[in-house]
N, C-alpha and C positions, 0 to 999 in steps of 0.2 A: 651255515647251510640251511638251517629253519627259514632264516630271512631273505633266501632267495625261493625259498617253497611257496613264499609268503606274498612274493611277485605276482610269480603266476598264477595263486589264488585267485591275485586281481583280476590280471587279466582272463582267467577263464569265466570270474564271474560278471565282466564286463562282455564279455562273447555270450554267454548263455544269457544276459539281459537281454541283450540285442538278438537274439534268437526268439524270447518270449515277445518282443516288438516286432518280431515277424522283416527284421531285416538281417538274418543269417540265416541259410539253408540247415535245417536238421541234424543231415549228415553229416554237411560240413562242420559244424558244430560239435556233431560227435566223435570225429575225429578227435579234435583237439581238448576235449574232455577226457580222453585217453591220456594220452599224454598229460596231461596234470595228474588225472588220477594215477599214473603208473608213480609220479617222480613225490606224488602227494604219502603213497603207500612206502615207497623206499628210505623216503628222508625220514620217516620217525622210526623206521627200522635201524638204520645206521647209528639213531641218536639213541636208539636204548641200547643197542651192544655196545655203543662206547660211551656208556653214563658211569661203567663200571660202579652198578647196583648201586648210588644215587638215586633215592626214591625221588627228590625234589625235581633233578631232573627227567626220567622217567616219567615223571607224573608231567611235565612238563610237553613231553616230545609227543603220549598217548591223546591229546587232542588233535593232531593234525591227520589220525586215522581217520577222523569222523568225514572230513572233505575229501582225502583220496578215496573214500567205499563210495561216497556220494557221486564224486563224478565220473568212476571207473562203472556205478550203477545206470549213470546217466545217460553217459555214450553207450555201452552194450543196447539198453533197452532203444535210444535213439537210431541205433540201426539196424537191431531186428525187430523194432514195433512193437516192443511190451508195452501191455497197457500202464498206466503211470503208477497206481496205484500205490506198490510196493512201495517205488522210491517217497509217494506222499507221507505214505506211514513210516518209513524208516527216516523221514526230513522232523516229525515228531518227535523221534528219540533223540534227534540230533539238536533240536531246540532245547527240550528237556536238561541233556547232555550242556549243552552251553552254558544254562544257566548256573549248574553247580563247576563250569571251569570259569565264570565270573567272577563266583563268590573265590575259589582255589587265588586268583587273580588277586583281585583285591585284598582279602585276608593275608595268604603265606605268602604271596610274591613280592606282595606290597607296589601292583603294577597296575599304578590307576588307570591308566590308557586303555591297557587289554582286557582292563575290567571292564571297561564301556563296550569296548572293541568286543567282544563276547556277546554283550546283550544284543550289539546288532547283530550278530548272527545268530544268537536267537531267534530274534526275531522275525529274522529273514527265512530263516527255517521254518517256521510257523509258518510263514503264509507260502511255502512250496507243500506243507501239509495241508493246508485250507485248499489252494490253488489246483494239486495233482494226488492227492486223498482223500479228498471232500470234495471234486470237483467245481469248486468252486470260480468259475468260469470270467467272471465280473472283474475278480484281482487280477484277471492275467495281466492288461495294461498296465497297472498299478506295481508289480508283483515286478513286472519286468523293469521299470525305474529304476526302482529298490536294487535289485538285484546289479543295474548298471552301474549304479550308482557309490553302493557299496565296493564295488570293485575297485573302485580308486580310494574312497575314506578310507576302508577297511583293509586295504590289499597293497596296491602299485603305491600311495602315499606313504604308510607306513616303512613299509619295506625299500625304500630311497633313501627315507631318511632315518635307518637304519644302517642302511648298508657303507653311507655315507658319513656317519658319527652327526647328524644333525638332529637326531633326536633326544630334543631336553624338554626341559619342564613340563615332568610329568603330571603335574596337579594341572597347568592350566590344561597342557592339553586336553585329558580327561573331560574337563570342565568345558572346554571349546567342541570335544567331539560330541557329550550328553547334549548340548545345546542346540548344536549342528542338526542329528538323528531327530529331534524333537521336531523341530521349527520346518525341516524340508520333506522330512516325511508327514508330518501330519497337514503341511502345505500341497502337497503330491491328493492328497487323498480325495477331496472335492473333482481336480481335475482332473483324474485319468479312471476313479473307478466308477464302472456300470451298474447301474442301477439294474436288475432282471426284468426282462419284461415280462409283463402276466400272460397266461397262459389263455390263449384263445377258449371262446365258450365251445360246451358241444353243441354240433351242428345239430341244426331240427330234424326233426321225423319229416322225411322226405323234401328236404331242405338241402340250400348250403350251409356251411358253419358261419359265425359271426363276421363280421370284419375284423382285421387284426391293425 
């Protein structure tokens, strides 16, 4: 059930990429961030009342809370115009949050993949903190790649080949996804993020302002 949650993680975060690219309507957008968020919230519900008090699992099923509050935050605010804020700051705890279900990953699970697979959502979350809580205006192109981009490494690829028993070798993969995150995101970065431009002088006393 996780691994079909795991799906449409993808693809919402392959929609809301493409929403930050400015080729999805908002709304439309928000819709469907509903819907994950609802199915994102239910599925770890189901998986703890039938963990039958299995802390391993439990502990297992309580991170996929962190993306149904996310995107159930995302859609409400995306169609009654809350300022972003909130969800900046709470994409903060969620990175934060990630880092300690990497090490969970790595250490107890002994699940090199989703120990990678974590850090890029970390990291993806950090910069919807920078992006929509620090305003940081310049990642959004950048912010939005990531974001589509993840939606297949981290989301619709995994969960295939899962869902299809074609998921093996967990060391290289691991190794292939650490290499991947590295080499195309810090490839991404030259070209899509904006430099701020400086901020016009003040205009003179009885003047116009500078040229910009």
């Amino acid at each position: 059930m996780g691994n079909v949650g795991l799906l449409f993680v993808g693809a919402v975060l392959f929609m809301n990429g493409l929403l930050l690219l400015g080729k999805v309507d908002a709304k439309a957008g928000a819709v469907f961030n509903l819907f994950v968020g609802a199915l994102q919230v239910l599925t770890p519900t189901y998986l703890v009342f039938t963990a039958n008090g299995d802390p391993m699992k439990i502990l297992a099923a309580s991170g996929i809370y962190l993306f149904g509050f996310t995107y159930l935050y995302v859609g409400i605010g995306l169609l009654v115009g809350l300022d972003s804020t909130g969800v900046g700051y709470y994409s903060l705890f969620v990175a934060v949050a990630a880092l300690g279900y990497s090490f969970v990953n790595f250490r107890l699970f002994k699940d090199y993949p989703f120990g990678v697979i974590w850090l890029y959502w970390a990291y993806l979350w950090f910069l919807f903190f920078l992006l929509l809580g620090l305003k940081k205006d310049s990642l959004k192109i950048y912010t939005g790649w990531v974001t589509a981009i993840e939606g297949w490494v981290t989301g619709v690829i995994p969960a295939g080949l899962l869902l299809s028993g074609y998921w093996k070798h967990p060391t290289e993969t691991a190794i292939a996804l650490g290499v991947f995150g590295v080499v195309v995101f810090a490839g991404l970065w030259p070209r899509t993020h904006r430099t701020p431009r400086p901020t016009s002088a003040a205009p003179r006393a009885g003047g116009v302002g500078a040229p910009t």
